[in-house]
Kinemage of the C-alpha trace (Angstrom):
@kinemage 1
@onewidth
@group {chain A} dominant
@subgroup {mainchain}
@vectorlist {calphas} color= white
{ca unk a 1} P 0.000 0.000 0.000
{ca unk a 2} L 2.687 2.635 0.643
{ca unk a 3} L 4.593 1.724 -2.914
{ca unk a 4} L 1.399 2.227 -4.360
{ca unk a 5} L 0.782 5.869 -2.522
{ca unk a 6} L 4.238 6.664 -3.217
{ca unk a 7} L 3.679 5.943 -7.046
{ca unk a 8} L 0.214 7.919 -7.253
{ca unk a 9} L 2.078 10.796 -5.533
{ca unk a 10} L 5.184 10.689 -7.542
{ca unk a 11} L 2.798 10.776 -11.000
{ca unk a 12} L 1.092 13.997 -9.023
{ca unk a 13} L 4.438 15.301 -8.752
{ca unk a 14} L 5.286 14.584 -12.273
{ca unk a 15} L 2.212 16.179 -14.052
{ca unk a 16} L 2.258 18.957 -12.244
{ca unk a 17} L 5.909 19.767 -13.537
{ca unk a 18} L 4.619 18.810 -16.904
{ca unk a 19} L 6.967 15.466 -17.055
{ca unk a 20} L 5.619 12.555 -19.209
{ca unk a 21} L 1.823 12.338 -18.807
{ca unk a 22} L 1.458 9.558 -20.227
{ca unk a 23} L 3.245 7.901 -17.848
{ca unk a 24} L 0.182 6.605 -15.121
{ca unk a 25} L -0.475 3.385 -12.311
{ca unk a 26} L -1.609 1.348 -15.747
{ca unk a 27} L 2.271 1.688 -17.182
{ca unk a 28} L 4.403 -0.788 -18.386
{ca unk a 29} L 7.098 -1.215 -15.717
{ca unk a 30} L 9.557 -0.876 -18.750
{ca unk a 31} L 7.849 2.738 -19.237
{ca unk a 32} L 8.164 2.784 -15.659
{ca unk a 33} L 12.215 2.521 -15.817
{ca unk a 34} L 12.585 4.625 -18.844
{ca unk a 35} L 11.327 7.413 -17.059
{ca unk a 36} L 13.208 6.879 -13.792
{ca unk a 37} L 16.247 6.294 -16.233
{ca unk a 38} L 15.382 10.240 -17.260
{ca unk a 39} L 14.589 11.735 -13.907
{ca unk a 40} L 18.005 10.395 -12.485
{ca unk a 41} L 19.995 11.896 -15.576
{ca unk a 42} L 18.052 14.788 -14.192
{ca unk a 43} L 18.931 14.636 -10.529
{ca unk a 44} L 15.849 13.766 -9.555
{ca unk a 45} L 16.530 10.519 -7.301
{ca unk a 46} L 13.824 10.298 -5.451
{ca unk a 47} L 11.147 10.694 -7.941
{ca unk a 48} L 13.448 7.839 -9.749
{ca unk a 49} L 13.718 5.550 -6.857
{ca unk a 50} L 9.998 5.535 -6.418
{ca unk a 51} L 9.262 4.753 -9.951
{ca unk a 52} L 12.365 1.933 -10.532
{ca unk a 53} L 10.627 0.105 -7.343
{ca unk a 54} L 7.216 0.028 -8.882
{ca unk a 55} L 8.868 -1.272 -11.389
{ca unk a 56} L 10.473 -3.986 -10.055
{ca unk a 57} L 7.344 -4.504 -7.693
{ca unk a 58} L 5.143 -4.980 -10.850
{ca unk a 59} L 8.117 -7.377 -12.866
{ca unk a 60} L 10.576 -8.478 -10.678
{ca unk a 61} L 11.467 -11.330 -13.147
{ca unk a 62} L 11.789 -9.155 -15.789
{ca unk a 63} L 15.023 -9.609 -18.042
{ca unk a 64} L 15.381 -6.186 -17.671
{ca unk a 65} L 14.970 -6.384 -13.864
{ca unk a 66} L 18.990 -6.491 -12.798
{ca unk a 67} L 19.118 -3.315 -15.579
{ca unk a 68} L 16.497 -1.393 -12.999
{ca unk a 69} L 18.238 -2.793 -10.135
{ca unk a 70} L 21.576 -0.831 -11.073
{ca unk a 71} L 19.077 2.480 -11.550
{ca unk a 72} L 17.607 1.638 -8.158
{ca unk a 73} L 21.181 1.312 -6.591
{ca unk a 74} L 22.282 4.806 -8.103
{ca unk a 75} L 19.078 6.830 -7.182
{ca unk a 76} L 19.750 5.325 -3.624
{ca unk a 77} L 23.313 6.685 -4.192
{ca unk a 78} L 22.553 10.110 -5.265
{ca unk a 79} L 20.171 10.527 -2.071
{ca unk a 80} L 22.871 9.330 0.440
{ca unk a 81} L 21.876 5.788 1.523
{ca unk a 82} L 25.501 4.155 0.281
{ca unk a 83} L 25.242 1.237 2.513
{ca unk a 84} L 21.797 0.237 0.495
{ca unk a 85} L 23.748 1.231 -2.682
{ca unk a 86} L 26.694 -0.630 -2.560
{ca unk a 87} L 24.628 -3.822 -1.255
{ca unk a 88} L 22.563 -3.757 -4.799
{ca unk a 89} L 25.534 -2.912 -6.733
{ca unk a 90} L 27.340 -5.987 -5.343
{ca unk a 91} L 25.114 -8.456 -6.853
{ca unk a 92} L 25.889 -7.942 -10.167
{ca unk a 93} L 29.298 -7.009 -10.430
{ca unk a 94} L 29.575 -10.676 -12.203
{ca unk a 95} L 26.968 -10.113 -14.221
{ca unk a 96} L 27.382 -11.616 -17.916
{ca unk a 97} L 25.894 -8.757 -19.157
{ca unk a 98} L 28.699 -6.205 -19.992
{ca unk a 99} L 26.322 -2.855 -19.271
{ca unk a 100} L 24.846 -3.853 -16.020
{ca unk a 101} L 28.453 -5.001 -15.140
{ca unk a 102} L 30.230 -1.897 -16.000
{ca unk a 103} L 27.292 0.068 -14.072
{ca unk a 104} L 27.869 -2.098 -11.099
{ca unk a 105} L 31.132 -1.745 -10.774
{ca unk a 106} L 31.250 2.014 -11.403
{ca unk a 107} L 29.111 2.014 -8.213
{ca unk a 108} L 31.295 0.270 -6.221
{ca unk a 109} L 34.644 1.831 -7.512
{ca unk a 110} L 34.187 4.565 -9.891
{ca unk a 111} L 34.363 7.411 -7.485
{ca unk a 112} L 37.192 8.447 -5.432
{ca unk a 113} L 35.183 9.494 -2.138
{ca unk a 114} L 33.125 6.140 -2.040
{ca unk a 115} L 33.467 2.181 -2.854
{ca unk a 116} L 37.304 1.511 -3.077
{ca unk a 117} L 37.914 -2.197 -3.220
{ca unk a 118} L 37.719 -4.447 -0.677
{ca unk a 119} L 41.461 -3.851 0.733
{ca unk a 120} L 43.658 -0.326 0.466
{ca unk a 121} L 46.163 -2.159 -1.756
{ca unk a 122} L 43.829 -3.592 -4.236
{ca unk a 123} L 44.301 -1.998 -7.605
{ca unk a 124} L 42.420 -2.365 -10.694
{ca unk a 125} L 42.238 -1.057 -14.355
{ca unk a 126} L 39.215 0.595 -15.842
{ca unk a 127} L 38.127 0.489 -19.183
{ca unk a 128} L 36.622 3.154 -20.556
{ca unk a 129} L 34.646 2.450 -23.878
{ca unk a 130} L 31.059 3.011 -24.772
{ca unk a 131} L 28.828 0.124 -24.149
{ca unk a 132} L 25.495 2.346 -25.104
{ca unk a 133} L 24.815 4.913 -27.183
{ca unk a 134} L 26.992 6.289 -29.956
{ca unk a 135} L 29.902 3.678 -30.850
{ca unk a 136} L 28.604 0.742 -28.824
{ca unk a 137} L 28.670 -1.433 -31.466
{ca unk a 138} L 32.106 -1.509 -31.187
{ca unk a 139} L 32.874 -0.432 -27.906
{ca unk a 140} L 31.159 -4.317 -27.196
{ca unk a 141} L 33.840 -5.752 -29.279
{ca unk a 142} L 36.681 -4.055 -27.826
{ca unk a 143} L 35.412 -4.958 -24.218
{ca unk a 144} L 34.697 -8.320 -25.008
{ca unk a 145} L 38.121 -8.929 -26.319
{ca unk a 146} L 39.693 -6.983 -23.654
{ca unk a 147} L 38.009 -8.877 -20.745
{ca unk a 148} L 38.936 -12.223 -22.293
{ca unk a 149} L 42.589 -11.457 -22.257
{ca unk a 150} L 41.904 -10.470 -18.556
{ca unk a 151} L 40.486 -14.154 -18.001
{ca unk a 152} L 43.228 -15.885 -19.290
{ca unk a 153} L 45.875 -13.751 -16.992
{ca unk a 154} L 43.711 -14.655 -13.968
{ca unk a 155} L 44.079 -18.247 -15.129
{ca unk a 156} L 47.787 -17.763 -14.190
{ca unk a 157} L 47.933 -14.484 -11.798
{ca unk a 158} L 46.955 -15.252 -8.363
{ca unk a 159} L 46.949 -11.317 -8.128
{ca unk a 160} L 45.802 -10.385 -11.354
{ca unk a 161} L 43.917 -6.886 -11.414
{ca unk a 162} L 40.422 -6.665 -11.847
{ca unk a 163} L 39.365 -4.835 -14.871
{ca unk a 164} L 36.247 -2.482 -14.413
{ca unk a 165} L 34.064 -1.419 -17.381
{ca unk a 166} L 32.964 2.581 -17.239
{ca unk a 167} L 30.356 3.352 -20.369
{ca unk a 168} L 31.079 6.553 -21.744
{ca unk a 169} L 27.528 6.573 -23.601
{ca unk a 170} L 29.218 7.993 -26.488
{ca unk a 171} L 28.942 10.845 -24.623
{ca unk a 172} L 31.876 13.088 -24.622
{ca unk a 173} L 31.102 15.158 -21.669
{ca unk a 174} L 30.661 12.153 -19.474
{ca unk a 175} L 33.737 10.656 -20.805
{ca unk a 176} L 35.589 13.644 -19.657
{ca unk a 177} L 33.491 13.371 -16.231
{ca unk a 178} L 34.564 9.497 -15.765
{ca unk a 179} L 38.002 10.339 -16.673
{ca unk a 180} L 38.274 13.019 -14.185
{ca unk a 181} L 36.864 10.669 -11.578
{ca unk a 182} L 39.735 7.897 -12.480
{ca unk a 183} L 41.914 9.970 -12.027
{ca unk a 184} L 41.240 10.962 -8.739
{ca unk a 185} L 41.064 7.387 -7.554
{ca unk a 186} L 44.158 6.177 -6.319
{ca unk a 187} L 43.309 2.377 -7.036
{ca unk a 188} L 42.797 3.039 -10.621
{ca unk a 189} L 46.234 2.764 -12.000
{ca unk a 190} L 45.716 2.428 -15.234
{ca unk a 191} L 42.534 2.714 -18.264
{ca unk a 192} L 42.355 0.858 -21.156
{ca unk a 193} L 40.559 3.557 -23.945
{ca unk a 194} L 39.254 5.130 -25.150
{ca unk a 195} L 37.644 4.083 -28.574
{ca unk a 196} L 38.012 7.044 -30.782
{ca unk a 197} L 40.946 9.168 -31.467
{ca unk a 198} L 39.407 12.458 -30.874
{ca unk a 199} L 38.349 10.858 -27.479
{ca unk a 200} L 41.812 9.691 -26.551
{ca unk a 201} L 43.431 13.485 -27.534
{ca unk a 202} L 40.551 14.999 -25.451
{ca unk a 203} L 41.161 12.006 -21.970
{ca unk a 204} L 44.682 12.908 -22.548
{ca unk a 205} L 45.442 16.243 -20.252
{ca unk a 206} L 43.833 14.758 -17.440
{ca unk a 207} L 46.025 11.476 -18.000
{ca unk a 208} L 48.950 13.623 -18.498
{ca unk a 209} L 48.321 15.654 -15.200
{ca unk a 210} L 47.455 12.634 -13.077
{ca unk a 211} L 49.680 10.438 -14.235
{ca unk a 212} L 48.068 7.577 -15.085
{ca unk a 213} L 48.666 5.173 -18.047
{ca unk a 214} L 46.057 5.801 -20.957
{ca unk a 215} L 45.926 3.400 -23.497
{ca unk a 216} L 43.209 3.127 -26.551
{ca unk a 217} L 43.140 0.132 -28.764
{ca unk a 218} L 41.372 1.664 -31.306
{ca unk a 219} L 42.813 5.112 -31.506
{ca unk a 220} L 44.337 5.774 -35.098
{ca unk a 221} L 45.623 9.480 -35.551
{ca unk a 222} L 49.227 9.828 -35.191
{ca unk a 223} L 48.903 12.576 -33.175
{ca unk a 224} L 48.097 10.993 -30.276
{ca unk a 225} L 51.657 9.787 -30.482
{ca unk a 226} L 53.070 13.041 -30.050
{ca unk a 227} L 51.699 13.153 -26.767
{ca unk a 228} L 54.106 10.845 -25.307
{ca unk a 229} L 53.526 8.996 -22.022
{ca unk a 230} L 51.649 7.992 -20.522
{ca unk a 231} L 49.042 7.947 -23.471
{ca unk a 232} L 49.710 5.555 -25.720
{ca unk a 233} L 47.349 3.795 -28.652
{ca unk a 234} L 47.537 0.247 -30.062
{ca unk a 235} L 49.164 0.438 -33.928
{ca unk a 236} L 48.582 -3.240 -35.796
{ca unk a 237} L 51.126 -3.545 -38.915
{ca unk a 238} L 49.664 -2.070 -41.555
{ca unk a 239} L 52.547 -2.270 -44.071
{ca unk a 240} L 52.363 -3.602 -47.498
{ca unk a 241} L 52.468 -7.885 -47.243
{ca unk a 242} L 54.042 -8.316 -50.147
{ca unk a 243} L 57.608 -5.482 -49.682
{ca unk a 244} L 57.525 -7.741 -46.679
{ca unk a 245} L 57.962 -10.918 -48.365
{ca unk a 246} L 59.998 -9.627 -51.083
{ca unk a 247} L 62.537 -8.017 -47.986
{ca unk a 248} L 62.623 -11.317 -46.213
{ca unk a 249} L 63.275 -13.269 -49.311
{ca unk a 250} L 66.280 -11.557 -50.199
{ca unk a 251} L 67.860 -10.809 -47.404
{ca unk a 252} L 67.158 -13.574 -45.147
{ca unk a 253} L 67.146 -16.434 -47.739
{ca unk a 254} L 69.718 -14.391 -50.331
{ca unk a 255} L 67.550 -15.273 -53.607
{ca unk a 256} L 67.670 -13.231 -55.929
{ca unk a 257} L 65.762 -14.155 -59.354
{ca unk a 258} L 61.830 -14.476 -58.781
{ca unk a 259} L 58.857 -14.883 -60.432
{ca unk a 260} L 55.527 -14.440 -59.867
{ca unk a 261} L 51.938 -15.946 -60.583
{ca unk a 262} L 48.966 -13.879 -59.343
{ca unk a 263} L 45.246 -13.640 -60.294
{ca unk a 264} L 43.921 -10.487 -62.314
{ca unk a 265} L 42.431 -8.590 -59.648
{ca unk a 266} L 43.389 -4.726 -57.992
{ca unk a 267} L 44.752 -6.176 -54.961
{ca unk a 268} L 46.981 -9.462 -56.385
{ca unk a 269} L 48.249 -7.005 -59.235
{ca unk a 270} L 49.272 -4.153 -56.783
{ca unk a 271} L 50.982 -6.796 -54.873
{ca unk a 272} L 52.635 -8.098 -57.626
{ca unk a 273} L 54.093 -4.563 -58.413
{ca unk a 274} L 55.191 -4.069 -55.255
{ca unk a 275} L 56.990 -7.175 -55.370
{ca unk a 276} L 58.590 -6.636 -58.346
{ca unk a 277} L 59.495 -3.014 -56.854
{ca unk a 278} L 61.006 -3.623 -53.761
{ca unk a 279} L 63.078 -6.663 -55.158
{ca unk a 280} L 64.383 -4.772 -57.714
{ca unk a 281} L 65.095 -1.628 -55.392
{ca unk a 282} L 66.810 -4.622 -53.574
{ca unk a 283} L 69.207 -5.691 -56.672
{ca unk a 284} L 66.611 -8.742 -57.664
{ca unk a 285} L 64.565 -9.039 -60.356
{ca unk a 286} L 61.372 -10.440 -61.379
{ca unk a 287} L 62.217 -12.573 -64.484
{ca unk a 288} L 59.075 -13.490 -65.206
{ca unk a 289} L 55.183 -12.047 -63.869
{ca unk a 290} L 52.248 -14.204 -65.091
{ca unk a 291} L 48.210 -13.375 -64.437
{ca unk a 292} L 44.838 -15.461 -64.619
{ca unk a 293} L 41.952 -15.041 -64.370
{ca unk a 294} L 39.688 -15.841 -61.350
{ca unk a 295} L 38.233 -19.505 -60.690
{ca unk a 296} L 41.165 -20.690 -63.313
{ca unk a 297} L 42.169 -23.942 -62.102
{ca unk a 298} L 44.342 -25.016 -64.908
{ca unk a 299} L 47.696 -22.874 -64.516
{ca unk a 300} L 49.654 -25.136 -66.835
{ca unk a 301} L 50.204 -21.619 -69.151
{ca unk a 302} L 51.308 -19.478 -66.828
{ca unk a 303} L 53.949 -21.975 -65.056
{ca unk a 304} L 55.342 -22.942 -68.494
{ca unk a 305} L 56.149 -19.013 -69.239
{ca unk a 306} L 57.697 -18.939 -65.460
{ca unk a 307} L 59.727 -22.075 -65.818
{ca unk a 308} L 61.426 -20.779 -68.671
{ca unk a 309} L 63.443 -18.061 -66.947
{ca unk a 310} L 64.506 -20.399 -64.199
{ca unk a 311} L 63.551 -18.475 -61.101
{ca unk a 312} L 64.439 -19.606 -58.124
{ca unk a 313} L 62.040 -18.566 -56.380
{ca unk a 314} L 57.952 -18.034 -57.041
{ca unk a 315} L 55.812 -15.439 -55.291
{ca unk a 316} L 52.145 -16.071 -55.120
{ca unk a 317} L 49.972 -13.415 -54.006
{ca unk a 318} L 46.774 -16.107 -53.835
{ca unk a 319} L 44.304 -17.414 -51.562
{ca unk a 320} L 44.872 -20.387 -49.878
{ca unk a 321} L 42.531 -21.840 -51.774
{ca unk a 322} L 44.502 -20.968 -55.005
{ca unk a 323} L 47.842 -22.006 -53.244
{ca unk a 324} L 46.938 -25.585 -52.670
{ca unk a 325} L 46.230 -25.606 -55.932
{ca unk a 326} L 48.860 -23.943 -58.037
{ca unk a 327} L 51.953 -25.641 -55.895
{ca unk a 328} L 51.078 -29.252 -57.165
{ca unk a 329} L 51.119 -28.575 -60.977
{ca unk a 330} L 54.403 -26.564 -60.234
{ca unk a 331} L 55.881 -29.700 -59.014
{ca unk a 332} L 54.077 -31.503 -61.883
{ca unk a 333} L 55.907 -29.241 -64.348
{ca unk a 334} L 59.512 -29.256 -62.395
{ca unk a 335} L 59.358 -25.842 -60.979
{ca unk a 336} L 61.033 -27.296 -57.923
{ca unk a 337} L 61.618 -23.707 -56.054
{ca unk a 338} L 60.414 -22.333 -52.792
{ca unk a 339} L 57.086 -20.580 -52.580
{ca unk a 340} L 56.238 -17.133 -51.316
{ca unk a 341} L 52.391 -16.042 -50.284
{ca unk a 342} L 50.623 -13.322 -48.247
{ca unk a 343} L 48.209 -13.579 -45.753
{ca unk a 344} L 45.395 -15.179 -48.304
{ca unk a 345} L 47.673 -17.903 -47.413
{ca unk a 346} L 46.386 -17.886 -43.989
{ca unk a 347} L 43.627 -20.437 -43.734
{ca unk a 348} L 43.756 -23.961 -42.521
{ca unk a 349} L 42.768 -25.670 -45.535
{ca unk a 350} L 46.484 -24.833 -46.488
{ca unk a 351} L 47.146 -27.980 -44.286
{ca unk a 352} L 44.266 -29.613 -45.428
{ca unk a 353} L 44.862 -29.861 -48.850
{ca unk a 354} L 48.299 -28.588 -49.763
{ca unk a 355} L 49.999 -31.736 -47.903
{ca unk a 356} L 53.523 -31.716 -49.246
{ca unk a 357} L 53.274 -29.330 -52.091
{ca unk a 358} L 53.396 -26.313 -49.469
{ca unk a 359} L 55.829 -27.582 -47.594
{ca unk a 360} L 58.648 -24.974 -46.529
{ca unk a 361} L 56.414 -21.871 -48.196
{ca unk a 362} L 56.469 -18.809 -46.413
{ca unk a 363} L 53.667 -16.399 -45.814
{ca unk a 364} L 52.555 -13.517 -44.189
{ca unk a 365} L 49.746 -13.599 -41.707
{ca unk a 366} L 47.117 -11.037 -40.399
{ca unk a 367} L 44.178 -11.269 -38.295
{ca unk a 368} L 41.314 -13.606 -40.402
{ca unk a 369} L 39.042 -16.125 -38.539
{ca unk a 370} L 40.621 -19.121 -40.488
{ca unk a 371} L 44.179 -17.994 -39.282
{ca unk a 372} L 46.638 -20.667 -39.148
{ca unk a 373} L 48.730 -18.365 -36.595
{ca unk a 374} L 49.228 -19.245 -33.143
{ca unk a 375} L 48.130 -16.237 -31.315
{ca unk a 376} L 45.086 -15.394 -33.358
{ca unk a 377} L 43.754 -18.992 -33.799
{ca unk a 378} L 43.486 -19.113 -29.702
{ca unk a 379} L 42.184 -15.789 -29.647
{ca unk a 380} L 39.540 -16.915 -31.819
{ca unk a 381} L 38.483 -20.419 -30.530
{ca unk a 382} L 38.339 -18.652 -27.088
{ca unk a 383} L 36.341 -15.487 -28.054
{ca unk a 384} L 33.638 -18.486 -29.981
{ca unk a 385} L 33.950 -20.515 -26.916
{ca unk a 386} L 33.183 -17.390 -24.407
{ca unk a 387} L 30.543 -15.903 -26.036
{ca unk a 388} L 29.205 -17.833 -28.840
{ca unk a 389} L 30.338 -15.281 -31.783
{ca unk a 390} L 32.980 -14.619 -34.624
{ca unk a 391} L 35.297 -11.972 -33.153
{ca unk a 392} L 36.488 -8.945 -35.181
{ca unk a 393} L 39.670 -7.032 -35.888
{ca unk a 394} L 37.935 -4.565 -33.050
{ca unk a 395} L 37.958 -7.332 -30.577
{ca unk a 396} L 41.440 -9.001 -31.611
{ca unk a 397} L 42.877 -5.075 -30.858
{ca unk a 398} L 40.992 -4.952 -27.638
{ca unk a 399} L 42.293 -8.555 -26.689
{ca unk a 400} L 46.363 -7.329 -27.770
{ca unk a 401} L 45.727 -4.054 -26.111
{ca unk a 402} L 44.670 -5.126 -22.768
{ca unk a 403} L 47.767 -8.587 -22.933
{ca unk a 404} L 50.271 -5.729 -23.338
{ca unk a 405} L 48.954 -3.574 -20.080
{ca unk a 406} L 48.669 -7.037 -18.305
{ca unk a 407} L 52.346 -7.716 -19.432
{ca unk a 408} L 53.349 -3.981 -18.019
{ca unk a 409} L 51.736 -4.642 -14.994
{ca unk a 410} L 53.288 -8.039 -14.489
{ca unk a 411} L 56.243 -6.869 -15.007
{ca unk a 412} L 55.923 -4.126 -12.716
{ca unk a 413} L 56.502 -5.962 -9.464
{ca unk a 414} L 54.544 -4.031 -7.465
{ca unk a 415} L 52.204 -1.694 -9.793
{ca unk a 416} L 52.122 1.970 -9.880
{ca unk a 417} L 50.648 4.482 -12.612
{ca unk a 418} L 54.478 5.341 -12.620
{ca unk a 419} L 55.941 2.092 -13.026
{ca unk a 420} L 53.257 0.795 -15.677
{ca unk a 421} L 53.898 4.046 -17.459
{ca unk a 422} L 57.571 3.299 -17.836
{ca unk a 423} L 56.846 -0.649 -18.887
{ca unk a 424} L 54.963 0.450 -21.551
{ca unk a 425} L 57.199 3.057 -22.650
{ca unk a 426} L 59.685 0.434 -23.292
{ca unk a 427} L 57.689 -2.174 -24.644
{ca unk a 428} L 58.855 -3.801 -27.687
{ca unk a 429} L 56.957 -5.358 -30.808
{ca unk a 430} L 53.825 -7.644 -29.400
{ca unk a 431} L 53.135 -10.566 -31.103
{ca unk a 432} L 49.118 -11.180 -30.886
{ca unk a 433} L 46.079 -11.934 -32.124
{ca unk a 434} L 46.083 -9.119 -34.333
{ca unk a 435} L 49.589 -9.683 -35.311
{ca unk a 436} L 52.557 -7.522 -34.849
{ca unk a 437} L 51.382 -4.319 -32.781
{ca unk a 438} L 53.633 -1.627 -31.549
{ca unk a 439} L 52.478 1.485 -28.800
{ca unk a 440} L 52.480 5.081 -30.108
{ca unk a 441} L 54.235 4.718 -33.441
{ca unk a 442} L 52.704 6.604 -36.534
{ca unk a 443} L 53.787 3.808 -38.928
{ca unk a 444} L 55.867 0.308 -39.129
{ca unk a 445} L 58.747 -0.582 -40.967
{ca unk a 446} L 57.888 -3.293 -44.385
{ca unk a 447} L 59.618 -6.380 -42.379
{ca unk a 448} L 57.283 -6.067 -39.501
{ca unk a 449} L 54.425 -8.549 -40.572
{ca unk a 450} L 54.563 -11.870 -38.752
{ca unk a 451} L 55.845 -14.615 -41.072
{ca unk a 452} L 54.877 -18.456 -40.983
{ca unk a 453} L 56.102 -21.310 -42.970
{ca unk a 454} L 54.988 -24.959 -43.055
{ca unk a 455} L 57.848 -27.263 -41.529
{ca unk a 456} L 56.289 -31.378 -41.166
{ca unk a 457} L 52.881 -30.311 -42.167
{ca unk a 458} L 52.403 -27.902 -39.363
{ca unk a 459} L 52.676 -24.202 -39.194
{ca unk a 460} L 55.557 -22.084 -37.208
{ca unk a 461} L 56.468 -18.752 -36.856
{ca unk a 462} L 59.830 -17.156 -38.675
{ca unk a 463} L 61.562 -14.721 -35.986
């Protein structure tokens, strides 16, 4: 009887100040929550609280329920009752829902004058993405791949961090709000984010002043590098695949006469050229360059031309697909050389069907779902096994970005902002599921792509 009171005066209160009258005692409760949602962006907490608990009075199963729960928590927040807060914010802070999570935990932790861990020398990292609103989409991604990698070091770490979600909203004066809170919390020692460039150069005073590690997997302007530490952003080789076969063919293996067989589309042909370039540039050359068509499966033509010149060497920007089937009729015809690919290369039917024909070819590798390298094949088969989806590129970044401040902070002994800072300053090349990724470097050198080549049937990496 005294909900219900509360709720008829609360909608008296409401229409009076002009404030959604449609809203009345025959409302959904999810109308019910989307208004108390409203009124507590407005500061209104107690007209919120009384609204979230009819509610969850009306639907307490509701899936939405542990979603109104967190509102319920932070209206009780706003009007001082922190013991009642933190008690409804603690049963959900393992939520499997990412949102609810993140809102849980900012409730326990976000704030510097309320919530700290459990212990004065607990230390966690907060990631600061948006998981609603404006760049969600892939704000999801990244945290998903980011929380994984945070699974796998707990596996290990009997003191591994905790890492706390904080949803920006796509909202860049609340981003600037949580940062500013992060910073004045002394067990927040380092953030992983944001998602956006223009985010991370805006975060990155108050990072700079406080002195705490910044690092965004997804940022991609250069400029951010200029800033120095303790910002830093993810960078995922983005050089051209084939200057880095061509480099690694001559100067690691000294050949020096190649040719090459490629299909007649944009990207095979501007690999071809840039083959033929940097070999050349090298003191090389491309004795012979032959194209097909697409879905050819009879390459009988274009290895005759090759096998005239003698190469001794044969670069094939295919797919795997072609590969396993172009490096049998080159033994058919005698063209007994080593093989060169990309990262079409990169698929497990290589194995599958190539068998001895590929053996001892060398390839480059990138991030692809199929990947036969180490790194991003676990990455994948975990992320599927975790939550039941394909990841992307977004989440393979996330995934690198948070292994290399777990690897700072693991090497920091006992962590600090300062002491991570200085780890990741003088981090080297990472080797993960994206690939080869650097911190704060505008561009990579041709040579930095992660190589493979097949040694017994099986794949292993070229240092």
């Amino acid at each position: 009887m005294k909900l219900r009171y509360l709720f008829a005066a609360t909608l008296a209160i409401l229409a009076a100040a002009g404030c959604r009258p449609d809203i009345n005692e025959n409302s959904t409760a999810s109308e019910k929550a989307a208004l108390a949602d409203q009124l507590l962006q407005d500061g209104d907490a107690e007209q919120a609280l009384t609204l979230i608990d009819s509610a969850l009075d009306s639907e307490p199963s509701s899936p939405d329920a542990p979603a109104w729960s967190i509102t319920r928590g932070e209206s009780l927040l706003l009007l001082g009752r922190r013991d009642e807060a933190l008690a409804v914010a603690s049963r959900y802070t393992s939520s499997t829902d990412p949102v609810v999570k993140s809102r849980a935990l900012h409730n326990l932790w976000g704030r510097p004058d309320y919530g700290q861990p459990d212990t004065a020398g607990d230390a966690w990292i907060a990631m600061l993405l948006p998981l609603t609103g404006e760049g969600s989409v892939y704000g999801r991604q990244v945290s998903q791949g980011a929380h994984l990698a945070f699974d796998r070091f707990a596996e290990m770490h009997s003191d591994a961090p905790q890492l706390v979600d904080f949803d920006t909203r796509g909202d860049p004066e609340r981003l600037m709000e949580l940062m500013q809170g992060l910073a004045d919390n002394p067990s927040c020692i380092a953030i992983l984010g944001p998602l956006t460039s223009s985010s991370t150069m805006n975060a990155a005073s108050i990072a700079e002043r406080a002195g705490i590690p910044l690092l965004s997997p997804t940022a991609t302007s250069g400029s951010v590098d200029n800033i120095g530490s303790p910002v830093f952003r993810l960078v995922v080789s983005t050089g051209n695949q084939a200057a880095a076969v061509a480099e690694y063919a001559v100067r690691h293996e000294g050949l020096s006469r190649f040719a090459v067989i490629y299909p007649y589309t944009s990207q095979a042909t501007g690999e071809a050229e840039q083959f033929k370039s940097v070999v050349e540039r090298l003191g090389g050359t491309v004795v012979s360059s032959q194209g097909y068509q697409p879905g050819d499966t009879d390459f009988r033509t274009q290895i005759t031309a090759v096998k005239a010149y003698s190469p001794q060497a044969v670069f094939l920007p295919v797919s795997a697909w072609d590969a396993v089937q172009i490096a049998p009729q080159l033994r058919f015809y005698r063209v007994e050389v080593p093989l060169f690919g990309t990262s079409g290369w990169d698929d497990d039917l290589l194995l599958r069907h190539g068998g001895e024909y590929v053996e001892g070819a060398v390839f480059t590798v990138a991030f692809g779902l199929n990947s036969l390298y180490p790194e991003t094949a676990r990455f994948v088969y975990g992320y599927n096994r975790t939550y039941g989806q394909e990841p992307t590129a977004i989440a393979a970044q996330g995934y690198d970005a948070a292994g290399m401040l777990l690897d700072a902070w693991a090497q920091a002994s006992t962590p600090t902002r300062s002491r991570i800072a200085r780890k990741l300053s003088s981090m080297g090349p990472w080797y993960g599921a994206s690939g080869r990724c650097i911190l704060g470097s505008d561009t990579e050198t041709r040579v930095s792509w992660p190589m493979m080549t097949v040694v017994d049937g099986e794949i292993i990496g070229i240092d």
